[in-house]
C-alpha positions as a printed Julia matrix, in Angstrom:
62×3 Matrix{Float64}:
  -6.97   46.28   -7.87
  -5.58   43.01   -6.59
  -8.4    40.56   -5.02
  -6.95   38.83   -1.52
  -7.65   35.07   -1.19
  -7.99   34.35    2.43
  -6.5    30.5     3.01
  -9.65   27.85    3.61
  -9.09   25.52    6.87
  -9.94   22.49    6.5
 -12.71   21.06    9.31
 -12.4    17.93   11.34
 -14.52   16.56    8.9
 -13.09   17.78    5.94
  -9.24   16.12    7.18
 -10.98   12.6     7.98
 -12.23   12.26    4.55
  -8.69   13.53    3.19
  -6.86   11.21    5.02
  -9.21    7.82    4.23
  -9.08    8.92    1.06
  -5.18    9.35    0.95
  -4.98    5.75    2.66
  -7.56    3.9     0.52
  -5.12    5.55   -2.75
  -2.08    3.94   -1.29
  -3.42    1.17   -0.31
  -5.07    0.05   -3.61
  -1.9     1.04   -5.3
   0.61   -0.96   -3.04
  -2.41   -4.62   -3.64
  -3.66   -3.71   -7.25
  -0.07   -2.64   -9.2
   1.84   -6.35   -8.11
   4.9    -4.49  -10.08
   5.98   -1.9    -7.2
   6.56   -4.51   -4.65
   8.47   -7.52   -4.4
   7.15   -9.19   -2.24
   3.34  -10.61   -1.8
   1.09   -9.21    1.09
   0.66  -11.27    3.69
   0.27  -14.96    4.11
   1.78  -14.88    0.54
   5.31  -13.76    1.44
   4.58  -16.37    4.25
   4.47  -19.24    1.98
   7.06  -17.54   -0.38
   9.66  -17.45    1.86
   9.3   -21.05    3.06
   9.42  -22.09   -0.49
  12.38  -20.62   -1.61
  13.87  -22.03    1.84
  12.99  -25.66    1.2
  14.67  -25.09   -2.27
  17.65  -24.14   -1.31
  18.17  -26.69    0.81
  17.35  -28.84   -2.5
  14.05  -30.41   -1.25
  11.81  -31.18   -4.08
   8.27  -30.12   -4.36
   5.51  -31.92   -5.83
């Protein structure tokens, strides 16, 4: 005798918690694990960038 499984749908509530919690995952990966990107999050890869363009125009930093 096989047993049917009827598909649960997900309510509106049910989808707003899966997707926060989908985005809060992501988004504690992508600012806690520094290794995956190459670049820092934002004002960082500001200040990074104009960095590495005063050195390369050979302007010393103090």
């Amino acid at each position: 005798m096989k047993i049917k499984k009827e598909k649960k749908k997900l309510n509106r509530g049910e989808w707003i918690t899966l997707f926060l919690g989908t985005t809060f995952f992501f988004g504690a990966i992508a600012r806690f694990f520094p290794g995956i990107r190459r670049f820092p999050l934002n004002d960082g890869g500001m200040f990074l960038s104009m960095i590495r363009d005063l050195d390369s125009q050979y302007v010393f930093l103090r």
